[in-house]
GUVEX-398275 format. One record per residue (C-alpha): residue number from 0; residue in three letters; x, y, z. Coordinates in nm, 3 decimals, decimal comma, always signed. Example, Ala and Ser with C-alpha at 12.3 -4.5 7.8 and 13.67 -1.06 7.14 Angstrom:
% GUVEX-398275
+-----+------+---------+---------+---------+
:  nr : rest :       X :       Y :       Z :
+-----+------+---------+---------+---------+
:   0 :  ALA :  +1,230 :  -0,450 :  +0,780 :
:   1 :  SER :  +1,367 :  -0,106 :  +0,714 :
+-----+------+---------+---------+---------+
***
This chain:
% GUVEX-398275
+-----+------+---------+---------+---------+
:  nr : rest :       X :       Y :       Z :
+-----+------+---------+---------+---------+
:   0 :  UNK :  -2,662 :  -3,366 : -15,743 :
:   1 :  UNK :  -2,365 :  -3,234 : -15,513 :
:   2 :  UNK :  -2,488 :  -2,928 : -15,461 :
:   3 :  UNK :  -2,786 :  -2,707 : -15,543 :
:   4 :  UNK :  -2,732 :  -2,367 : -15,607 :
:   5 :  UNK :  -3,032 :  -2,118 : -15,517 :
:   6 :  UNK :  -3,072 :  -1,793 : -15,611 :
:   7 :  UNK :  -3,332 :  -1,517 : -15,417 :
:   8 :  UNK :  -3,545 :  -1,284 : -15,578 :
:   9 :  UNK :  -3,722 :  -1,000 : -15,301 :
:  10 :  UNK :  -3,776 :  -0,703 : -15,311 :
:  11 :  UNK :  -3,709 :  -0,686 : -14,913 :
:  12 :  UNK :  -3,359 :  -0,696 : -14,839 :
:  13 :  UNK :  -3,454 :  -0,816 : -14,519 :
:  14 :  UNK :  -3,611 :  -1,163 : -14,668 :
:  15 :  UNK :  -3,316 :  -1,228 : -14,870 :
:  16 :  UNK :  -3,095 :  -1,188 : -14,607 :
:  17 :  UNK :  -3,280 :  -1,428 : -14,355 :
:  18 :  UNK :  -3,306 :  -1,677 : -14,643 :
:  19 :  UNK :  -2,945 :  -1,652 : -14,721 :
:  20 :  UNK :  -2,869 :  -1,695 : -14,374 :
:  21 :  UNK :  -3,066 :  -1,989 : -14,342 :
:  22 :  UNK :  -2,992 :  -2,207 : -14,638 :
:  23 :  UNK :  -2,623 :  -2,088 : -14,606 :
:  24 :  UNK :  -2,638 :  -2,387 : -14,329 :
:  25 :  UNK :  -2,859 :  -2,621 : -14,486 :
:  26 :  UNK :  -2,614 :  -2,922 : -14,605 :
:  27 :  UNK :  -2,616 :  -2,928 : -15,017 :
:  28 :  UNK :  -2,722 :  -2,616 : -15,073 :
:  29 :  UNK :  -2,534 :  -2,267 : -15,196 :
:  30 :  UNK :  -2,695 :  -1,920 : -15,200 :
:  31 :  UNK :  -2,514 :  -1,811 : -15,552 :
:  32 :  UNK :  -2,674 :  -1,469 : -15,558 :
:  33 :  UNK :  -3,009 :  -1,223 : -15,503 :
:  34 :  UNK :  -3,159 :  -0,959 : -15,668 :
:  35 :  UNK :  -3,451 :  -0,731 : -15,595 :
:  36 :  UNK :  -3,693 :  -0,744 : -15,892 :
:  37 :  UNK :  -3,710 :  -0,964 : -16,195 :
:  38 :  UNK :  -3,500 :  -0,757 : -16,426 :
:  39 :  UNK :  -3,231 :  -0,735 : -16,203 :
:  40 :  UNK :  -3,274 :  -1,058 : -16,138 :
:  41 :  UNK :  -3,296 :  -1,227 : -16,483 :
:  42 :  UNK :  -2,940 :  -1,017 : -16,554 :
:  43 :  UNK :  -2,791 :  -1,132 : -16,267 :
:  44 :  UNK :  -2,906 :  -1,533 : -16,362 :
:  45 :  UNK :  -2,767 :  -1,443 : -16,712 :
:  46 :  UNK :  -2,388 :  -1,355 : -16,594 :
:  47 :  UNK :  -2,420 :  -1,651 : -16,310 :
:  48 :  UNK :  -2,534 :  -1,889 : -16,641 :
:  49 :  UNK :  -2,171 :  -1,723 : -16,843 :
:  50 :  UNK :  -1,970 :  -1,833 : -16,541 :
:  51 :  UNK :  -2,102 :  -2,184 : -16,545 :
:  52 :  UNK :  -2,260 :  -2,135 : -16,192 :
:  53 :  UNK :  -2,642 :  -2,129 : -16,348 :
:  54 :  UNK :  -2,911 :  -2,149 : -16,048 :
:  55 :  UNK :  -3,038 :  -2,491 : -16,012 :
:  56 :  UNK :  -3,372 :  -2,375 : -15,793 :
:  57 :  UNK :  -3,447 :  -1,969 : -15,779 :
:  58 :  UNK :  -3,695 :  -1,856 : -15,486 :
:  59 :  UNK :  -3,898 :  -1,605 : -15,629 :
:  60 :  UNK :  -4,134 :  -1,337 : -15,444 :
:  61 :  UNK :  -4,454 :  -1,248 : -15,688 :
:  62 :  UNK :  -4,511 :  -0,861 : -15,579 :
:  63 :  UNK :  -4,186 :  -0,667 : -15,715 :
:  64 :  UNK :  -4,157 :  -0,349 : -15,908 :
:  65 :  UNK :  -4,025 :  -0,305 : -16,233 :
:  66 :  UNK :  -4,126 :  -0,704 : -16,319 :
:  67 :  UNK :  -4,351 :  -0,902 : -16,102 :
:  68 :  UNK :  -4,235 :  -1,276 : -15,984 :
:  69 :  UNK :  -4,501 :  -1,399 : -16,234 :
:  70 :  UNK :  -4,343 :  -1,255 : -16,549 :
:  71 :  UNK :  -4,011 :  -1,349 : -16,463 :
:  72 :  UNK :  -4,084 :  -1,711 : -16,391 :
:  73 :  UNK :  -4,222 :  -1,741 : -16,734 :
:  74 :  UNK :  -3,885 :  -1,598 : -16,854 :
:  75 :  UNK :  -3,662 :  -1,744 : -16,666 :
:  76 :  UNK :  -3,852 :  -2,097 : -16,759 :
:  77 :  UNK :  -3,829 :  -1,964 : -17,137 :
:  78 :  UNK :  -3,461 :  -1,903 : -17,090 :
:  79 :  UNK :  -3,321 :  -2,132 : -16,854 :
:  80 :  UNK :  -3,576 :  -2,440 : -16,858 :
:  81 :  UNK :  -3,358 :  -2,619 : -16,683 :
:  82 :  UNK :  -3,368 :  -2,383 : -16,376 :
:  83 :  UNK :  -3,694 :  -2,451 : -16,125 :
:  84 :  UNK :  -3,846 :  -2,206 : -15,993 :
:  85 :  UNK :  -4,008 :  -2,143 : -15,623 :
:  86 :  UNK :  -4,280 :  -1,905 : -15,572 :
:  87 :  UNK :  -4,253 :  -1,732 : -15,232 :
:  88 :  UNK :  -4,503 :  -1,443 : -15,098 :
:  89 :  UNK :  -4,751 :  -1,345 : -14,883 :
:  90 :  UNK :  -5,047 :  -1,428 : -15,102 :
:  91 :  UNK :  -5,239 :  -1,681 : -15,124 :
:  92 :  UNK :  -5,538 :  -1,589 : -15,375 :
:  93 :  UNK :  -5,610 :  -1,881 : -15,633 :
:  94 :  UNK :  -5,563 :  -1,693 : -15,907 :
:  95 :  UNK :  -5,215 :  -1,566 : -15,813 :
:  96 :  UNK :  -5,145 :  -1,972 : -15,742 :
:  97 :  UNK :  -5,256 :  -2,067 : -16,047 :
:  98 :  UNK :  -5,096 :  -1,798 : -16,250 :
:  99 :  UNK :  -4,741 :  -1,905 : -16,072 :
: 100 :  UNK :  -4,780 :  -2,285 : -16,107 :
: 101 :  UNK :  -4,874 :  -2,193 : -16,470 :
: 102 :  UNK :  -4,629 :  -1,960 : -16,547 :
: 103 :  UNK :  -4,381 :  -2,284 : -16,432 :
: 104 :  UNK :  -4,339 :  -2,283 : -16,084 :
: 105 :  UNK :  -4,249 :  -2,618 : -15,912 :
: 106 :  UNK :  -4,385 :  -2,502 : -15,587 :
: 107 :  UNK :  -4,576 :  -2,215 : -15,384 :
: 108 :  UNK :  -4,439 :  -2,117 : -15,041 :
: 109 :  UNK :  -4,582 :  -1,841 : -14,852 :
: 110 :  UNK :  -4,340 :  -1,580 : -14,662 :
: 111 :  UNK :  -4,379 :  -1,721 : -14,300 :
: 112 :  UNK :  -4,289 :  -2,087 : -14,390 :
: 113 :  UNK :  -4,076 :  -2,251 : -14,131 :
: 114 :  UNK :  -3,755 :  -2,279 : -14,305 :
: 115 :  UNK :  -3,763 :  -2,601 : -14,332 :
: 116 :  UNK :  -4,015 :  -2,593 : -14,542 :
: 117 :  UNK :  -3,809 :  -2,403 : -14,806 :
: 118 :  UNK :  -3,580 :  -2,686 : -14,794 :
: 119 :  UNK :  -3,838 :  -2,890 : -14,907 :
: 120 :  UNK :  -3,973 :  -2,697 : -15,167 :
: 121 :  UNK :  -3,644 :  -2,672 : -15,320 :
: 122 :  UNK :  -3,572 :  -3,005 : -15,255 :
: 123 :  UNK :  -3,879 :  -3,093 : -15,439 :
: 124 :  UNK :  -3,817 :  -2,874 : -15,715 :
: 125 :  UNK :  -3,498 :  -3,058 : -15,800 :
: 126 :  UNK :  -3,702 :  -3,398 : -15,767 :
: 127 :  UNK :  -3,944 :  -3,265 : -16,052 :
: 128 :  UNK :  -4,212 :  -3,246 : -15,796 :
: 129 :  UNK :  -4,451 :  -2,933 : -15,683 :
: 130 :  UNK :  -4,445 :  -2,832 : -15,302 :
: 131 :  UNK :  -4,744 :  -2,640 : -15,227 :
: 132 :  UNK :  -4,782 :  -2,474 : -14,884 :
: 133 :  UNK :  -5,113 :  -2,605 : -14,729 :
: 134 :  UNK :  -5,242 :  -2,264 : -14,733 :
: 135 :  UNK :  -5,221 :  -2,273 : -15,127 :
: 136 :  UNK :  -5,331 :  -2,594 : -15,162 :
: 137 :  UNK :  -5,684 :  -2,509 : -14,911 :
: 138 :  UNK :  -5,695 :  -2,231 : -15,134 :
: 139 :  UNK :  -5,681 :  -2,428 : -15,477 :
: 140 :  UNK :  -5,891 :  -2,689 : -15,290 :
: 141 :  UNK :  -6,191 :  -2,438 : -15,194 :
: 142 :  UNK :  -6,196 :  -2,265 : -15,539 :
: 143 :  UNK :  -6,167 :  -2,670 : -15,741 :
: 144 :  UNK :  -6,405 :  -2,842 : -15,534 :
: 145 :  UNK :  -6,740 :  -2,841 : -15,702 :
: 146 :  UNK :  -6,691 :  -3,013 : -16,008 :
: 147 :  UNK :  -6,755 :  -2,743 : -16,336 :
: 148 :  UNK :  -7,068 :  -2,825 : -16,527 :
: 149 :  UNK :  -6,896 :  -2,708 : -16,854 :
: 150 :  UNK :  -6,577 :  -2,964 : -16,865 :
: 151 :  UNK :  -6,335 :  -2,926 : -17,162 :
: 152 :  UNK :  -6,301 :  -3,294 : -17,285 :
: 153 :  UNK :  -5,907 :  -3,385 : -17,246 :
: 154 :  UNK :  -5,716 :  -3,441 : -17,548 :
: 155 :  UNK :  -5,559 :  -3,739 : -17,622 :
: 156 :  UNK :  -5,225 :  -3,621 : -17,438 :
: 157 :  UNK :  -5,378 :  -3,470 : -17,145 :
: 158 :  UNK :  -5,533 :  -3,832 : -17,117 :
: 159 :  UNK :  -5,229 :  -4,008 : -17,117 :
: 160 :  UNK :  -5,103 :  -3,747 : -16,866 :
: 161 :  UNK :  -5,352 :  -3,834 : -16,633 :
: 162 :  UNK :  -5,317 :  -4,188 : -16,667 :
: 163 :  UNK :  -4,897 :  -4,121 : -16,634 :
: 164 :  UNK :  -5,010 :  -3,904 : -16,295 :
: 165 :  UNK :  -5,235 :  -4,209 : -16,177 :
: 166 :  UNK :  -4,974 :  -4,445 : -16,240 :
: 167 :  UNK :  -4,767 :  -4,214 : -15,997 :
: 168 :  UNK :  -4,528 :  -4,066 : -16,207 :
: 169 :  UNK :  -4,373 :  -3,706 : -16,143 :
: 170 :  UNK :  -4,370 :  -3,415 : -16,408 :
: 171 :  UNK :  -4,014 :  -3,527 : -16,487 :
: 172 :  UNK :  -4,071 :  -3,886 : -16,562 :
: 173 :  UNK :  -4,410 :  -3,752 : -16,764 :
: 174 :  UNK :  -4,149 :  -3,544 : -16,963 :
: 175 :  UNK :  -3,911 :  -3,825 : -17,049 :
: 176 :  UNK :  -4,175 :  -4,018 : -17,133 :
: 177 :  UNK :  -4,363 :  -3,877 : -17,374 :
: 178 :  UNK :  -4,030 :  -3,692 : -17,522 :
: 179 :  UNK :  -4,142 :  -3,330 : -17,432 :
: 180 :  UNK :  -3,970 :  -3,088 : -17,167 :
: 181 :  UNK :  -4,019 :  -3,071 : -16,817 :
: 182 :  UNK :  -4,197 :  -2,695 : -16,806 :
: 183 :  UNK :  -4,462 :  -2,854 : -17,100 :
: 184 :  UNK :  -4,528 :  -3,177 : -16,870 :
: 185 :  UNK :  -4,645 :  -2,952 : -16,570 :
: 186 :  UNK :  -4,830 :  -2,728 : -16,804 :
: 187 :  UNK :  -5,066 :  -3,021 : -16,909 :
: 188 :  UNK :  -5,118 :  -3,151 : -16,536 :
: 189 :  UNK :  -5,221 :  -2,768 : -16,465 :
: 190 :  UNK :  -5,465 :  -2,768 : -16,761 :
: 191 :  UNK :  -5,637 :  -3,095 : -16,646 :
: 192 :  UNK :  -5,665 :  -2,994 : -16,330 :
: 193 :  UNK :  -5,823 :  -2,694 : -16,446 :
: 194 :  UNK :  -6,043 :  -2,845 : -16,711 :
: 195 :  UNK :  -6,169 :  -3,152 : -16,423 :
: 196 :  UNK :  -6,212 :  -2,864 : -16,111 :
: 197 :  UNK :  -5,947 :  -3,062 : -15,942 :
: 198 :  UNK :  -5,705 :  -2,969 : -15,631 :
: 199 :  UNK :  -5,434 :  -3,251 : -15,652 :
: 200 :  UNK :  -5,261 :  -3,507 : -15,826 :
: 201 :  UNK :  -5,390 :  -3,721 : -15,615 :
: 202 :  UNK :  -5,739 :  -3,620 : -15,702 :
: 203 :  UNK :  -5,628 :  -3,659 : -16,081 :
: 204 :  UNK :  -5,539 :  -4,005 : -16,038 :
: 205 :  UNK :  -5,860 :  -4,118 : -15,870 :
: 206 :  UNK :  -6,044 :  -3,914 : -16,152 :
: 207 :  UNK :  -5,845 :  -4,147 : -16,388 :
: 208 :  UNK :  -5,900 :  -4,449 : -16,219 :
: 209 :  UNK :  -6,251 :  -4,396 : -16,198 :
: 210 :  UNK :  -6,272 :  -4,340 : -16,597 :
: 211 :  UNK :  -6,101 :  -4,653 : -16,646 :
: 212 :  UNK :  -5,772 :  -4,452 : -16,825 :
: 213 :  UNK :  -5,564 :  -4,687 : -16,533 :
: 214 :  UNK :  -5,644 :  -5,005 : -16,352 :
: 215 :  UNK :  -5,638 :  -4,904 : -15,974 :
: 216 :  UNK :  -5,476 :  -5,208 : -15,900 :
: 217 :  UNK :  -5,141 :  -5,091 : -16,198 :
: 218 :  UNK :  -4,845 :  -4,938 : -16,014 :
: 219 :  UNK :  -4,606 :  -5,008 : -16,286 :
: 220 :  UNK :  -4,240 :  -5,014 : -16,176 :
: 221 :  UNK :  -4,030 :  -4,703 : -16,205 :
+-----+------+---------+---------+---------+
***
């Protein structure tokens, strides 16, 4: 990819500016427009899709008014699956984590990230990978770690999910290979992760290896 083009969602004009001015610099990357709550912002990515200039990554806050970053992720992944997503905000409850990375988030950064760090993300995003900031992973970490004593077994997918994960492919190459989209791929690695009270991918794969789903000497070639 030449270029990525990012679009902001805040509802401080103050954040979008000091974003704009930031990745405005960062090689590869174009600032193609903002908005300042999810309506306004999932009319603006509507025009920007007409023109041809559709938002490869879009940084969205969570805590807006009219509709909250949550609702319009789930839209904008409904809409525009194509288009990743970047949670950005000043919270860092598990629940509001969760609800993000399930909505279809590829990544949750909080507000005083060094910028950076929003590179990253975005970069990571584009990869097919999810950037967490370590505060939201500690977060999803503390509420995961005891295992649950009332496991859902996985299904048959989520096990060869797992098994994908522990081979060490990303939600992308998950998504090509099992012939389903990229948003569906990250919605099974957030149920299993749910369903085994785990943190990472990485603990995932050592779950799988342990069940014998993968030999932990298999790295296939990708």
């Amino acid at each position: 990819m030449d270029e990525i083009r990012v679009f902001l969602v805040d509802d401080h004009r103050v954040v979008r500016t000091g974003l704009a001015a930031y990745l405005g610099s960062e090689a590869g990357m174009r600032v193609v427009g903002q908005a300042s709550d999810g309506r306004a912002a999932l009319d603006e990515v509507a025009v920007l899709d007409r023109a041809g200039e559709l938002p490869d990554v879009i940084l969205m806050d969570l805590k807006m008014p009219r509709m909250d970053g949550i609702a319009t992720t789930a839209e904008v992944k409904r809409r525009w699956p194509e288009t990743e997503v970047v949670a950005v905000t000043s919270f860092v409850e598990e629940e509001q984590i969760r609800a993000a990375l399930e909505a279809g988030a590829a990544g949750y950064l909080l507000k005083d990230a060094d910028a950076p760090d929003v590179a990253a993300a975005i970069r990571a995003a584009i990869a097919g990978e999810v950037h967490l900031d370590p505060a939201a992973a500690r977060a999803l970490t503390a509420s995961l770690r005891a295992p649950k004593q009332d496991q859902a077994p996985l299904t048959p997918r989520e096990r060869e999910v797992i098994a994908a994960i522990a081979s060490g492919a990303t939600n992308r190459q998950i998504a090509r290979d099992l012939g389903v989209s990229e948003r569906t791929a990250r919605t099974h690695v957030s149920n299993i992760l749910a369903k085994l009270g785990l943190a990472s991918r990485t603990q995932a794969a050592m779950w799988a290896v342990r069940e014998g789903l993968v030999d932990e000497t298999e790295r296939p070639a990708r």
